[in-house]
C-alpha positions in Angstrom: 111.7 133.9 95.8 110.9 136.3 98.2 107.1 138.0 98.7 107.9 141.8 99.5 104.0 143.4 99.0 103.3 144.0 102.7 99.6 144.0 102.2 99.8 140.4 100.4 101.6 139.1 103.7 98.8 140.1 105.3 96.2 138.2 103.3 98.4 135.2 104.0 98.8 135.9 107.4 95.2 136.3 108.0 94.7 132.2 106.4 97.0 131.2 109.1 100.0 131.1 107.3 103.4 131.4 109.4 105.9 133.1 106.7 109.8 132.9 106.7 111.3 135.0 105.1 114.2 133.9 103.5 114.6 130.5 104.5 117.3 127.7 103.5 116.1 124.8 102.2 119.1 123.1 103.5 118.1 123.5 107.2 114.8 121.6 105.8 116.9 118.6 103.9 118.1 115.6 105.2 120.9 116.0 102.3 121.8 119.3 104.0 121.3 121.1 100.4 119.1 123.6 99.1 118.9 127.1 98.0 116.7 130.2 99.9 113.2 131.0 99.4 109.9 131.6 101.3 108.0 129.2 103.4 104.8 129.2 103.8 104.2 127.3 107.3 100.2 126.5 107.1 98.4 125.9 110.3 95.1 125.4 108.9 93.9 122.8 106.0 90.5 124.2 105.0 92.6 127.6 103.6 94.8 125.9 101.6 92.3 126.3 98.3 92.4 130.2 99.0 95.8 130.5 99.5 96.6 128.9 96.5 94.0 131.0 94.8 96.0 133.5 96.1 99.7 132.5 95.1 98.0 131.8 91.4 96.7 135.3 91.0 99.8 137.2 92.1 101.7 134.7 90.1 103.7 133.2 92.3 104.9 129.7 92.0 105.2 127.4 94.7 106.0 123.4 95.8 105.2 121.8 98.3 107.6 120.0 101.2 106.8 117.4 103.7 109.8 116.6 105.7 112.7 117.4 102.9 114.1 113.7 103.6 113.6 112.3 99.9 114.9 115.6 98.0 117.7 117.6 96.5 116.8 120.7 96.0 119.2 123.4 94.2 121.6 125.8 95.2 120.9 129.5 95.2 117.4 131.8 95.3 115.0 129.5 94.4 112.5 130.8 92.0 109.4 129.8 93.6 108.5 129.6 97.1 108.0 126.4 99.4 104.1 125.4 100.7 105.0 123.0 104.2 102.0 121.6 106.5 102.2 122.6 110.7 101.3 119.7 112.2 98.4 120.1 114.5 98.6 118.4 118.0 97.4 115.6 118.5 99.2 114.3 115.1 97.4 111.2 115.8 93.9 110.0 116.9 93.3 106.2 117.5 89.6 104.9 117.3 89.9 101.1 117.2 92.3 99.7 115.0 92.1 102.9 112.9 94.8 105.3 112.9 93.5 109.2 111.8 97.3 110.7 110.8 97.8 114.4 110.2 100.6 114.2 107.0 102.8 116.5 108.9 103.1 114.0 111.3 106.5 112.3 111.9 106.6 108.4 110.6 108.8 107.0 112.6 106.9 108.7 115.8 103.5 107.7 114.9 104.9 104.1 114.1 106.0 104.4 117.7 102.6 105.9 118.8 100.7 103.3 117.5 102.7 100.4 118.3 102.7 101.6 122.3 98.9 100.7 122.0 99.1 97.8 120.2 98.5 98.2 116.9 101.6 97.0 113.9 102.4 96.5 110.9 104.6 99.1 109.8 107.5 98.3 111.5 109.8 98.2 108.9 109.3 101.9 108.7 110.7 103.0 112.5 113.7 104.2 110.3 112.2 105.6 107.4 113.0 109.5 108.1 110.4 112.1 107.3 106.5 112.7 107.3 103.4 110.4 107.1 102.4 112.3 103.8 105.6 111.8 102.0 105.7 108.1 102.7 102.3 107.8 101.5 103.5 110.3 98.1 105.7 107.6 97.5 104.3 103.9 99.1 107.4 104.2 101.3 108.0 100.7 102.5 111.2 98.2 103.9 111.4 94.7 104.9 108.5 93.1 103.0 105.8 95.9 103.7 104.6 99.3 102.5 102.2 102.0 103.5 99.5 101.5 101.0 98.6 98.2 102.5 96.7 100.1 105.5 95.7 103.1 103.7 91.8 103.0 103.8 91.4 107.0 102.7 93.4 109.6 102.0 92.3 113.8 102.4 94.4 116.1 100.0 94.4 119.0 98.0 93.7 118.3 94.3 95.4 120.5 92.2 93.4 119.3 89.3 89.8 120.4 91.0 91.5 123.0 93.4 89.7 121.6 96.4 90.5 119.2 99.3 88.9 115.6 98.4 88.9 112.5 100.5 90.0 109.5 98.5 88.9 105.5 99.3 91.8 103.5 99.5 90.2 101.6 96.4 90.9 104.7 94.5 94.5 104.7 95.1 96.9 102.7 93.4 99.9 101.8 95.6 103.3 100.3 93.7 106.6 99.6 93.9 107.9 103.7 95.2 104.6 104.6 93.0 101.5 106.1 93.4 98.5 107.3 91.3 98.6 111.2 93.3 99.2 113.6 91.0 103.2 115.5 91.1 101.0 118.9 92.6 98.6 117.0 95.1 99.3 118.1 98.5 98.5 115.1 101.1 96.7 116.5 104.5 95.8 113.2 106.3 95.4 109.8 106.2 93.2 107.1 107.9 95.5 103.7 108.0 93.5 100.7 109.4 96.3 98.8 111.8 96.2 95.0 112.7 96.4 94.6 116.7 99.6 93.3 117.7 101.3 92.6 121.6 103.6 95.9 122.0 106.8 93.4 123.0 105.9 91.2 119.5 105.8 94.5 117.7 109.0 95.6 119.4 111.1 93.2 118.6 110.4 93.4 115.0 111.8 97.4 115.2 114.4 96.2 116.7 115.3 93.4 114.3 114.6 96.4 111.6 116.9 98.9 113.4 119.8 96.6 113.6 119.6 95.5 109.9 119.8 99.4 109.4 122.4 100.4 111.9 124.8 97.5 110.1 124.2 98.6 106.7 123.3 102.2 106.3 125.2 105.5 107.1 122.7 106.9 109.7 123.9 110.1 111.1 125.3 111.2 107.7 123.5 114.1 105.5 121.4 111.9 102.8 118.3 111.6 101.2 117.8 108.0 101.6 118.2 105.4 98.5 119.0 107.6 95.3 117.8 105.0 92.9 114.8 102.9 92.9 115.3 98.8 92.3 114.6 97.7 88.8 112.5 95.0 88.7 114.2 91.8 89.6 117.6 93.3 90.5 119.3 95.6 93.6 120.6 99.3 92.5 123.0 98.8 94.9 124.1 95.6 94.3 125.1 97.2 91.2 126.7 99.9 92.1 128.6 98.3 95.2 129.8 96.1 92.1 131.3 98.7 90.1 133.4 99.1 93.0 132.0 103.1 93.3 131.2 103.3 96.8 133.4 106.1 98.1 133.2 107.5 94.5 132.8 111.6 94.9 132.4 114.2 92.9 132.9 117.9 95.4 131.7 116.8 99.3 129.2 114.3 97.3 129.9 110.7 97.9 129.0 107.3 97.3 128.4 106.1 101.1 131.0 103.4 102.3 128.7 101.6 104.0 125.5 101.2 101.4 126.4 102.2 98.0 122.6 103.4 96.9 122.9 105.9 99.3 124.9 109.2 98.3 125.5 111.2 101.2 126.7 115.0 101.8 130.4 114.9 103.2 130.7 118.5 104.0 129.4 121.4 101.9 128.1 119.4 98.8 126.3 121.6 96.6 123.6 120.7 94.2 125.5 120.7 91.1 127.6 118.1 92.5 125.0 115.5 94.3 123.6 115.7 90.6 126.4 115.0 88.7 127.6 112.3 91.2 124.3 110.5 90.8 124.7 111.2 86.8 127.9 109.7 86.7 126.7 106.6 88.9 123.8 106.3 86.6 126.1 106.4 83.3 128.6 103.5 84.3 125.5 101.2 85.5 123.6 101.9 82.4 126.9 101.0 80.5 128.0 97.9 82.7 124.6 96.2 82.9 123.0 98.2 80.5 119.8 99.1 82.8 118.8 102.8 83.3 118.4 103.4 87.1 115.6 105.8 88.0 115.9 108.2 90.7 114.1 106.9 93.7 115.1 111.0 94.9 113.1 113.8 94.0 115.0 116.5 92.2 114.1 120.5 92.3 115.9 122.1 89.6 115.7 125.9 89.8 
């Protein structure tokens, strides 16, 4: 979707918005797929409420992207255009064991940040690709932790109230790849309270977590991460790597060799084909074990 009213690019230019025109979601993708649209690069939290006013009155639909590394997004003009936070600098402010984390923030760097002074516990997410916010959207967590653990309060934009709130960690409920924000809240920080830890002890947990990931993950491929979440007591990709699918591809859209939750983008996957792939996958486990695997991978149908 493309906004062509000069005089409305004004109004958004004047709440701090940096527009491109005409942008490809799969630049902004760790899958390397996406269609073209409008982004909407805000620079300023307190007009996000006005500049949704805005988009809602001219009628012009929007979602919003944190780091594109948990999403498939479709092929061709999009019909809506894309909200995405500028993250401020610093990104991160330490007072104490408190950590005050701007959601456009980079995980694995402010895991680094804050384990240079000391303070872990989220080590198992060095490797996690994309922003604070999203990992908190979805409790990201590996290795026996998750995010929601140090989350003490949380600032977003409701949708539901159309203002920014700040939300006690008490209010939040944190599960399994789950939480209680609503689909159209738009995270905007995060304070996480961090237990002081030796930088070397710290270290050589990362490390310990890097290695597991270099030996069973295809890092430096196009994906989106793990496409299906675990059902409870069992391993999607146990399943899967059962079924003897890894490798399995429908188009440049393939079941990795190397982990066989992962799909990854071979070439020039489109949409259409990452979704059928992870259809087909889904069909045969739901026959062979009969479970129904949920996607763990956000979809954005056109």
């Amino acid at each position: 979707m493309r906004v062509s009213d000069l005089k409305l690019r004004g109004h958004f230019a004047e709440l701090g918005v940096d527009l491109r025109h005409g942008a490809k979601l799969s630049e902004l993708t760790s899958l390397g797929i996406g269609g073209t649209t409008d982004v909407f690069r805000i620079t300023k939290h307190e007009s996000i409420p006005d500049l949704l006013r805005l988009l809602d009155t001219n009628h012009i639909p929007h979602k919003f992207l944190g780091g594109g590394s948990n999403l498939l997004v479709d092929d061709g003009e999009l019909p809506w255009v894309v909200l995405q936070l500028v993250p401020p600098e610093p990104d991160v402010i330490l007072e104490g064991n408190l950590a005050h984390v701007d959601a456009a923030a980079d995980l694995g760097r402010t895991v680094t940040f804050c384990a240079k002074r000391d303070l872990g516990g989220m080590e198992g997410l060095i490797g996690v690709p994309g922003t604070v916010g999203g990992a908190l959207r979805m409790n990201a967590g590996a290795y026996g932790m998750q995010i929601g653990t140090y989350v003490r309060e949380v600032k977003l934009y409701r949708a539901a109230t159309r203002k920014i709130e700040t939300l006690r960690g008490h209010q939040i409920s944190f599960e399994y790849r789950h939480t209680s924000f609503a689909a159209d809240d738009m995270m905007l920080a995060v304070i996480l309270e961090l237990p002081s830890k030796p930088y070397n002890e710290i270290l050589k947990g990362i490390r310990i977590c890097n290695e597991k990931r270099r030996s069973s993950q295809p890092l430096g491929q196009k994906s989106a991460g793990c496409i299906f979440k675990n059902p409870p007591g069992a391993s999607a990709g146990r399943m899967i790597d059962e079924l003897g699918l890894k490798g399995l591809s429908i188009g440049d859209a393939r079941v990795s060799d190397r982990h066989a939750n992962f799909f990854v983008n071979a070439g020039q996957a489109s949409a259409k084909d990452m979704q059928a792939l992870v259809g087909d996958v889904r069909e045969r486990v739901q026959k062979a074990y009969g479970v129904a695997l949920e996607n763990e991978v956000v979809v954005w149908n056109a």
